[in-house]
C-alpha positions as CSV (number, residue, x, y, z in Angstrom):
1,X,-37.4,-165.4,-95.8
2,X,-36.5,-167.2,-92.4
3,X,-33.7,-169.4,-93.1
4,X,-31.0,-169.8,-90.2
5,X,-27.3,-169.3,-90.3
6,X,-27.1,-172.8,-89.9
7,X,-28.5,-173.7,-93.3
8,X,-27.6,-170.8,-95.4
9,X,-24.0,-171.7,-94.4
10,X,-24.4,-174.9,-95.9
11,X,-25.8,-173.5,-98.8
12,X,-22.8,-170.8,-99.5
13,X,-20.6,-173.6,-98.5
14,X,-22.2,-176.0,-101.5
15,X,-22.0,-172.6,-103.8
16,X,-19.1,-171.7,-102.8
17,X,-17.2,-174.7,-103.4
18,X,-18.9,-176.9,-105.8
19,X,-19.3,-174.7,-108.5
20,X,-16.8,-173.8,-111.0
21,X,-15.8,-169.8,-110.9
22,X,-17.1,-169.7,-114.8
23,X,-20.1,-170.5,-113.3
24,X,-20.1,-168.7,-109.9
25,X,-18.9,-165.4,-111.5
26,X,-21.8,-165.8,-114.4
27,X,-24.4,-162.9,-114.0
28,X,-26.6,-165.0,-116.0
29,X,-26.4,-167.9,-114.4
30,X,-26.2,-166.4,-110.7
31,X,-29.5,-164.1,-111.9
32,X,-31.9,-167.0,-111.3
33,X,-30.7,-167.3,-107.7
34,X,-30.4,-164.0,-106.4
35,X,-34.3,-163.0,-108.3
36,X,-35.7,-166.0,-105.8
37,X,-34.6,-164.3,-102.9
38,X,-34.9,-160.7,-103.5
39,X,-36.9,-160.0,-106.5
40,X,-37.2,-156.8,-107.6
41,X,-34.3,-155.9,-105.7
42,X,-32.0,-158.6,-107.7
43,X,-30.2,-155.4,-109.5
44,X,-28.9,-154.1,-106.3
45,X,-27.4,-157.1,-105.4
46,X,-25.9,-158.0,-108.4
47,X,-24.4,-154.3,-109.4
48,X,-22.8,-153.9,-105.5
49,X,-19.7,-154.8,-105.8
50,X,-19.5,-152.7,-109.5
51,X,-20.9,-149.6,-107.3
52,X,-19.4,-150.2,-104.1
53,X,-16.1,-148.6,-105.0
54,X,-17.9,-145.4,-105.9
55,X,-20.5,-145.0,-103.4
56,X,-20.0,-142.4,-100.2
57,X,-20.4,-143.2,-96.6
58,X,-24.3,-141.5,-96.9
59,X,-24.8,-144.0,-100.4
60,X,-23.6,-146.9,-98.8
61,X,-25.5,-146.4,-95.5
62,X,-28.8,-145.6,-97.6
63,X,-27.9,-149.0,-99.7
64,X,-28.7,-151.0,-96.6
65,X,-31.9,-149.0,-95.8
66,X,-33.3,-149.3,-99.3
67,X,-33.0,-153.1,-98.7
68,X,-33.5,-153.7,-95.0
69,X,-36.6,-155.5,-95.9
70,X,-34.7,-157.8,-98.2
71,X,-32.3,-159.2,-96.4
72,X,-32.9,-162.8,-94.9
73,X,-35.1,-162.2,-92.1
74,X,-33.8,-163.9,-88.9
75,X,-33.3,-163.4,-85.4
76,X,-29.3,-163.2,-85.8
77,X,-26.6,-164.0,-88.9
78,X,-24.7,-166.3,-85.9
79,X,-24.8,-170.0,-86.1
80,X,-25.8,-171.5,-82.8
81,X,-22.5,-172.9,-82.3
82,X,-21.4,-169.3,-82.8
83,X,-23.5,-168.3,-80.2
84,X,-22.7,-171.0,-77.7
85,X,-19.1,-169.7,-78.3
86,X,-19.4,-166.0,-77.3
87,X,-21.8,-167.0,-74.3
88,X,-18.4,-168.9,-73.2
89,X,-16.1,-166.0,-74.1
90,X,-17.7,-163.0,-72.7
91,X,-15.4,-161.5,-70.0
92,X,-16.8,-158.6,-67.6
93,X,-19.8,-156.7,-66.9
94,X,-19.7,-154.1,-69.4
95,X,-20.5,-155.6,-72.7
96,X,-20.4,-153.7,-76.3
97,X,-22.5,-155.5,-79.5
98,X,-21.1,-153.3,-82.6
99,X,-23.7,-154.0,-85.5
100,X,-25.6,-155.3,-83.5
101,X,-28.8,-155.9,-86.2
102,X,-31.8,-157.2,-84.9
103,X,-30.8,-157.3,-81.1
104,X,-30.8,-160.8,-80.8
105,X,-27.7,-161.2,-79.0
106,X,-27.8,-158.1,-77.0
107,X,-31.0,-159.8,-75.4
108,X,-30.1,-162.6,-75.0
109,X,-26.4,-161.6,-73.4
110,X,-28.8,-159.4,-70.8
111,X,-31.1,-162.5,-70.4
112,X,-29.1,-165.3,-69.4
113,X,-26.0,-163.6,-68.3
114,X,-27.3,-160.3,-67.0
115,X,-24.9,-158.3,-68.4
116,X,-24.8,-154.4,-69.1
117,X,-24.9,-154.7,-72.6
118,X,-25.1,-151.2,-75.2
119,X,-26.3,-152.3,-79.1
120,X,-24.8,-150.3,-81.6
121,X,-26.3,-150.1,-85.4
122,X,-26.0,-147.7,-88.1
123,X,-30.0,-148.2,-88.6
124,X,-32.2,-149.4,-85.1
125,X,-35.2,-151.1,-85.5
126,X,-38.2,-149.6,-84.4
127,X,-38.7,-152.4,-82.1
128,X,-35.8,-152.0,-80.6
129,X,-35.8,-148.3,-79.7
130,X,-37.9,-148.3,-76.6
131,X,-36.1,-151.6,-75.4
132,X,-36.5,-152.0,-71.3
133,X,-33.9,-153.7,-70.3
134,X,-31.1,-153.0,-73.0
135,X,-29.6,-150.2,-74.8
136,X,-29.1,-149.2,-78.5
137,X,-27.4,-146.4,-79.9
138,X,-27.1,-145.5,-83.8
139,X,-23.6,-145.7,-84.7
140,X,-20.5,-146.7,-87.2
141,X,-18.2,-149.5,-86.0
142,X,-15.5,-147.1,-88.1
143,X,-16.4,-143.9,-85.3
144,X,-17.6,-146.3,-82.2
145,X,-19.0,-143.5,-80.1
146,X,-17.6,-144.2,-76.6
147,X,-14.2,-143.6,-74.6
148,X,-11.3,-145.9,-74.9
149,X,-11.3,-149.0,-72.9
150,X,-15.0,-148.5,-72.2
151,X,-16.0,-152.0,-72.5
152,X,-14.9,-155.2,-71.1
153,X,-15.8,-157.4,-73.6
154,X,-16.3,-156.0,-77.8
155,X,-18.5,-158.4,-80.0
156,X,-18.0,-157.8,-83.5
157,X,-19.9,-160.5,-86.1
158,X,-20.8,-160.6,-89.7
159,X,-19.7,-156.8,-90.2
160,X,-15.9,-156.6,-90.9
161,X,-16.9,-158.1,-94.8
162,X,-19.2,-154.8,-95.3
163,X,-16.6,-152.1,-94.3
164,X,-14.6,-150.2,-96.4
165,X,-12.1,-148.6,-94.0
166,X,-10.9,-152.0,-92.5
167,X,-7.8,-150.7,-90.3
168,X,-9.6,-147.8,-89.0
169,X,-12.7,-150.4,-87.4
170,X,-10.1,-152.6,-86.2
171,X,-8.4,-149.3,-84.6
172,X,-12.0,-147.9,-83.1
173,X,-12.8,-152.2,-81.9
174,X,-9.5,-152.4,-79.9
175,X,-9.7,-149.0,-78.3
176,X,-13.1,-149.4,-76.9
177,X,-11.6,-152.5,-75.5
178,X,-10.4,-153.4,-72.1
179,X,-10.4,-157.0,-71.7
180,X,-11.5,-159.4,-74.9
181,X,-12.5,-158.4,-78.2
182,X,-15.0,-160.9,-80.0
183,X,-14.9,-161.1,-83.9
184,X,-16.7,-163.2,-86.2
185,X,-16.6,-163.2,-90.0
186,X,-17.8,-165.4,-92.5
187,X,-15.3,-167.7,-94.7
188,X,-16.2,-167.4,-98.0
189,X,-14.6,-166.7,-101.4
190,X,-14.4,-163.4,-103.2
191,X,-17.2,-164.0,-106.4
192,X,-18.9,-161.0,-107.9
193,X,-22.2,-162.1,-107.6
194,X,-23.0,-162.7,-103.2
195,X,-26.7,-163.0,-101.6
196,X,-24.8,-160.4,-99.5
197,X,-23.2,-157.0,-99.7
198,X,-19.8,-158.2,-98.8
199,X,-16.7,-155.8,-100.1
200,X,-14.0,-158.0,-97.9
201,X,-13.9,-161.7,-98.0
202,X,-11.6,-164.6,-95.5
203,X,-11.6,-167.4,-97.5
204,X,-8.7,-168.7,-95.5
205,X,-7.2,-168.2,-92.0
206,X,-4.1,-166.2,-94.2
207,X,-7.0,-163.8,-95.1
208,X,-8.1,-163.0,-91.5
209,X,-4.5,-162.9,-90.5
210,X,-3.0,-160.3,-92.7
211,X,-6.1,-158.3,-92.5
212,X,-6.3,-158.2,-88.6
213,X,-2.6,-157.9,-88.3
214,X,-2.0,-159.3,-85.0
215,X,-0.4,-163.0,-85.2
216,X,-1.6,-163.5,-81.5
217,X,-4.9,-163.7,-82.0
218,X,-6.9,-166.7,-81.3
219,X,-8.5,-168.5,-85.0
220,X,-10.9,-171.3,-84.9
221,X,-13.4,-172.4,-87.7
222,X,-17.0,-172.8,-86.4
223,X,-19.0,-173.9,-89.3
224,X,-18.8,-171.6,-92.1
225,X,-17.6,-169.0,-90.1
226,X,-13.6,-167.8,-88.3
227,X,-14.2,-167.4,-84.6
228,X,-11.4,-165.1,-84.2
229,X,-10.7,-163.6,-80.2
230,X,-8.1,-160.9,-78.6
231,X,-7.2,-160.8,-75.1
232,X,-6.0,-157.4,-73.6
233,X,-5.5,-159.0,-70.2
């Protein structure tokens, strides 16, 4: 399924908000939803967040490969405003994409602003292995495998939600860093039943706040999303 950020936000957004919890935490009602989008994969979906708790670093990583072909298949989970925004933010040659899932903004950060740019995934596409111009490694944004201050600029988006051990990727984020570090989460509430497998939710800039734990960051709302930004400068 190819629907963009731009809509799905909408959609969550309508869900989200419109609906009463009753409803929204209903596994019957919710079934109906979730078995249009990922069939005979519903179960997963619906039983995460019950499992989640329990599952190891090697069960949770083998979560996302059992469903890779599942998952909403577009270029990137960014809106385009989103993207706009980190084109504009992006500080310094040496640019790090943590999560970076299908490559789209790796590419198009070494397209238009011809940046040295390094993907980092806990599962690479095939496409993506024998890349020409740009760089993927496999790797955890919770054991970021490069030397402090390595990067000017750290992109983070739509990946803080799925980890479990939030301080320690915030920790490994701002020591790779040496100029800006780039975060982007989604604002939504904390239901039971996602189209996602979300563990950590910002439903309001309080959320990102005492979860980042740094009042001087920079918060805007983009859509359906917190643009959140730290200078080291």
């Amino acid at each position: 399924m190819k629907l963009s950020r731009d809509i799905t936000s909408k959609i969550n957004r309508l869900i989200d908000q419109m609906l009463p919890p009753f409803l929204r935490d209903s596994y019957w009602f919710m079934y109906p939803f979730v078995w249009l989008i990922f069939k005979e994969k519903t179960k997963y979906f619906l039983t995460f967040k019950d499992r989640a708790p329990y599952l190891t670093e090697e069960e949770f990583t083998e979560y996302y490969v059992e469903l890779v072909d599942k998952h909403i298949k577009r270029p990137t989970d960014l809106s385009k405003a989103c993207v706009v925004k980190i084109m504009d933010e992006v500080v310094g040659p040496k640019v790090l994409d943590i999560a970076c899932g299908r490559g789209y903004l790796v590419e198009k950060l070494a397209t238009d602003k011809s940046l040295e740019i390094v993907g980092v995934d806990i599962i690479i596409l095939d496409n993506l292995k024998n890349a020409n111009n740009t760089k993927y490694l496999p790797g955890n944004v919770e054991c970021i495998p490069f030397p402090d201050k390595h990067f000017d600029t750290v992109i983070c988006t739509h990946t803080l939600e799925h980890v479990f051990h939030l301080d320690k990727a915030l920790n490994e984020l701002r020591r790779v860093t040496r100029q800006k570090l780039i975060i982007v989460v989604p604002r939504q509430r904390p239901y039971k039943y996602t189209f996602d497998l979300h563990i950590r939710f910002f439903p309001y800039p309080l959320d990102v706040f005492l979860n980042f734990k740094n009042n001087h960051g920079k918060l805007e709302k983009i859509e359906n999303d917190w643009f959140y930004v730290e200078d080291f400068q």
